[in-house]
C-alpha positions in Angstrom: 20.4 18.6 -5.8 23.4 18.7 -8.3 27.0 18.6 -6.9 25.7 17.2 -3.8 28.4 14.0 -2.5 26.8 10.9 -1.5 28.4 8.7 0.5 26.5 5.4 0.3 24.8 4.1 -3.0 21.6 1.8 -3.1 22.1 -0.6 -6.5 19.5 -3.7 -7.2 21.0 -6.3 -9.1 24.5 -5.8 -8.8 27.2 -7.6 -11.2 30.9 -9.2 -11.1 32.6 -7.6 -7.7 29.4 -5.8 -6.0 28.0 -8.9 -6.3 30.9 -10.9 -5.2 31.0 -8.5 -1.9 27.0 -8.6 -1.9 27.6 -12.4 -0.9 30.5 -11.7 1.2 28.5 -9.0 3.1 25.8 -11.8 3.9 28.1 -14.7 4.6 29.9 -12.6 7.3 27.4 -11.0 9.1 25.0 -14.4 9.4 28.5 -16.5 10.7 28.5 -13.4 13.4 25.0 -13.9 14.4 24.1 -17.0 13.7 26.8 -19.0 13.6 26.1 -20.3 10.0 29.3 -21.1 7.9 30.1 -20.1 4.3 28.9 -24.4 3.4 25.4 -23.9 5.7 25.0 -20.9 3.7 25.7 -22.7 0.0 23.5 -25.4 1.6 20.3 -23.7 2.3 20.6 -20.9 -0.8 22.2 -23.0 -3.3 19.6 -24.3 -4.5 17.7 -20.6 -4.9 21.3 -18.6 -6.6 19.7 -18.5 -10.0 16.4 -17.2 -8.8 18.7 -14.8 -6.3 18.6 -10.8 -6.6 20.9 -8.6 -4.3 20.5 -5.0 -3.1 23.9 -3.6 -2.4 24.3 -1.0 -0.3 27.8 0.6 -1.2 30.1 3.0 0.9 32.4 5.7 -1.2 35.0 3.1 -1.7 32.8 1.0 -3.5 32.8 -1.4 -0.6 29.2 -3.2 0.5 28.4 -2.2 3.6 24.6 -3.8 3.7 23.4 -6.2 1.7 19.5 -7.8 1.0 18.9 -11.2 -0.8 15.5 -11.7 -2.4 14.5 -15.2 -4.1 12.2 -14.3 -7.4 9.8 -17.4 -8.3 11.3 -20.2 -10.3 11.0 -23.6 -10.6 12.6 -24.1 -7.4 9.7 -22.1 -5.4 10.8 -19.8 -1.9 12.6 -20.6 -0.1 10.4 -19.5 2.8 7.5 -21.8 1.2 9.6 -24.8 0.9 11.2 -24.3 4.4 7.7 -24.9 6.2 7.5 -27.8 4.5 10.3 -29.6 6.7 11.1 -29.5 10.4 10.1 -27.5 12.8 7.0 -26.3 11.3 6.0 -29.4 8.7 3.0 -27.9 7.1 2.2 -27.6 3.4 3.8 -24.3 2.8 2.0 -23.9 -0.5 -1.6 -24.0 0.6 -0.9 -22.4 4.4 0.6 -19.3 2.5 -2.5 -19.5 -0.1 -5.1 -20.0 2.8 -3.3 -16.2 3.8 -4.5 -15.0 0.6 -1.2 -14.8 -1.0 -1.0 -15.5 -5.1 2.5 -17.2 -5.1 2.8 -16.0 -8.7 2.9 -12.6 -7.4 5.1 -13.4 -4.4 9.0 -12.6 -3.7 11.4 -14.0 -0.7 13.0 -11.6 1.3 15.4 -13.7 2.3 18.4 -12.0 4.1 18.8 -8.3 4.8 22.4 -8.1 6.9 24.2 -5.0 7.7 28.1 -5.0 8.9 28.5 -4.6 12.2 32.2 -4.1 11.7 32.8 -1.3 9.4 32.1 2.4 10.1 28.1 2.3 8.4 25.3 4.7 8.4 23.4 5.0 11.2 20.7 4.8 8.3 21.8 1.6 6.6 19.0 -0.9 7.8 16.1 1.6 6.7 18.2 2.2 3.1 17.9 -1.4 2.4 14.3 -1.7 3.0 13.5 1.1 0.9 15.4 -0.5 -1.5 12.8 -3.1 -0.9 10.0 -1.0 -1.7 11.2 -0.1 -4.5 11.9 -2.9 -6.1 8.4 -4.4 -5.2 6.6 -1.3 -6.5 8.9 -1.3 -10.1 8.1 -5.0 -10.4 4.5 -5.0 -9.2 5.2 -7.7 -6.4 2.4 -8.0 -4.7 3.2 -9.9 -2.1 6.3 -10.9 0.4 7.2 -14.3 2.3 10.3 -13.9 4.9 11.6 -15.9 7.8 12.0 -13.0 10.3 14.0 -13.6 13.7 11.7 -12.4 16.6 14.2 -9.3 17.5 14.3 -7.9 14.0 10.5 -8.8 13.8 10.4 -6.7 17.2 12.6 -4.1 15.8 10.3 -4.2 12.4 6.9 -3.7 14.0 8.2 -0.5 16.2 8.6 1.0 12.8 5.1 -0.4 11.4 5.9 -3.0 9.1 3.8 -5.7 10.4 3.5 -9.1 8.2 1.1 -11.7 9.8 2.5 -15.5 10.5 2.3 -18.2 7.8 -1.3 -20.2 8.5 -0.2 -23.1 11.0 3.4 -21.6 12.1 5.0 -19.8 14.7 8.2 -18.5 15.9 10.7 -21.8 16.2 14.2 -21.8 16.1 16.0 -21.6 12.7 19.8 -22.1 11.3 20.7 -20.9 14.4 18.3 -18.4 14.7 16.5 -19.5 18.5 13.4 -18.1 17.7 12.2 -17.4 13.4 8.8 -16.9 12.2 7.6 -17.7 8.7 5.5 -14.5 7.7 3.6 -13.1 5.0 2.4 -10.2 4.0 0.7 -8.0 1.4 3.0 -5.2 0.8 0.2 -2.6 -0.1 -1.6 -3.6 3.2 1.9 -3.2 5.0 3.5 0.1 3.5 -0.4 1.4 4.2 -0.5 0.2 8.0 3.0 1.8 8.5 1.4 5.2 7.5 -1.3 5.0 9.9 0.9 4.1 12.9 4.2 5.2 12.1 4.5 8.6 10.0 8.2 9.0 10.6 8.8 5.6 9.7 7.1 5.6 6.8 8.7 9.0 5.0 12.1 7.6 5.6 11.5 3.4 4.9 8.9 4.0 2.1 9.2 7.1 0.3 12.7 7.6 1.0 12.9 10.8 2.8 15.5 11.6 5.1 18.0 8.7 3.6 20.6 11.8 4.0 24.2 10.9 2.0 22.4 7.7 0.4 21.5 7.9 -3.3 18.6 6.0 -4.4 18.5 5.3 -8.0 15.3 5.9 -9.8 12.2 3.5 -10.0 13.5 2.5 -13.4 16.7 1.3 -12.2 14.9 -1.5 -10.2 12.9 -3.1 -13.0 14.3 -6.9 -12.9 15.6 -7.5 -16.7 15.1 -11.4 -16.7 11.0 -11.1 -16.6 10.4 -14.7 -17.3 11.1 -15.1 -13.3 9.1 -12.4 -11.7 5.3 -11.1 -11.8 4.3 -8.8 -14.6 5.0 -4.9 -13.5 2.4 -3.4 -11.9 1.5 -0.7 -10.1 1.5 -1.8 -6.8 3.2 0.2 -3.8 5.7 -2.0 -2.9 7.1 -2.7 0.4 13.9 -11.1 6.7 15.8 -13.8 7.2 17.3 -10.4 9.1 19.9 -9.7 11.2 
């Protein structure tokens, strides 16, 4: 509806300071929860910044409120993948995700989805980020997602019917500081569908959008990722942490 004030903005791939506070958004609330500094942070996703997408979930000042890292495929793989490689888990991430049935090719990290605990947010601030998700997976045809979930988010996650199954070989272990993470997988056509079935309410609001009152969504078109060369061809696919 026209004239209508929104007080909270969904944007993917934000630039200069929404990015800048995108980070800053992350780095703060995973040193609350987790204890992990600004260097453990530029330790473990360092390596993945140029393969790195935000969603920026912005209040009327233009501050970021919420903010959602995903790692696209590059040449330095997921994160996710590449974690189970080492300690606790030490499986060959690459053929336990594959034995799932997961085309890596078609495959993006969710790798952080944080929400400020200390600013004045939207009750509806966690569920406006992963719509955000959905829509970027269905824009981009992403087929499938890889995430290392703490088990009260994953709790939190399933109540609402978004149910990814555990990496081949894996289960819940502690992580950065995390006590107990599990490496997860899921098709996101198979999840959005299962969270239909189970979960109506959830599903209106987390994957069509409906009910996101004072949160402006752009459109699908808005969500395309511009550098294709690191990301599946588009598709038509129905799209869909570390979390905290």
């Amino acid at each position: 509806m026209t004239g209508v004030s929104r007080r909270y903005r969904l944007s993917f791939c934000p630039e200069g300071e929404v990015l800048a506070e995108a980070h800053t958004c992350e780095a703060a609330v995973f040193l609350r929860a987790y204890g992990n500094s600004e260097a453990d942070l530029a330790a473990e996703y360092g390596p993945y910044e140029h393969a790195s997408r935000f969603i920026a979930l912005t209040d009327s000042d233009g501050s970021v409120v919420g903010a959602c890292r995903i790692i696209l495929p590059s040449a330095a793989g997921l994160k996710t993948v590449n974690d189970v490689c080492r300690a606790p888990w030490s499986i060959d991430g690459d053929r336990a995700v594959r034995l799932a049935g997961a085309d890596l090719a078609r495959a993006w990290d969710v790798a952080t989805v944080a929400v400020r605990p200390d600013r004045a947010v939207s009750p509806l601030a966690s569920a406006a980020l992963y719509h955000g998700i959905v829509m970027a997976t269905r824009a981009n045809g992403v087929q499938w997602i890889v995430m290392m979930l703490d088990e009260r988010a994953r709790r939190l996650l399933a109540m609402a019917g978004f149910v990814a199954r555990p990496i081949p070989g894996t289960s819940a272990r502690p992580y950065l500081g995390s006590p107990a993470t599990a490496p997860l997988v899921g098709d996101v056509a198979a999840m959005i569908d299962h969270q239909r079935r189970v979960n109506p309410e959830a599903y209106r609001m987390m994957s069509l959008g409906a009910g996101l009152t004072d949160i402006e969504v752009p459109p699908l078109s808005q969500w395309l990722v511009s550098d294709s060369g690191l990301v599946p061809s588009p598709g038509a696919v129905p799209g869909l942490a570390r979390t905290a």
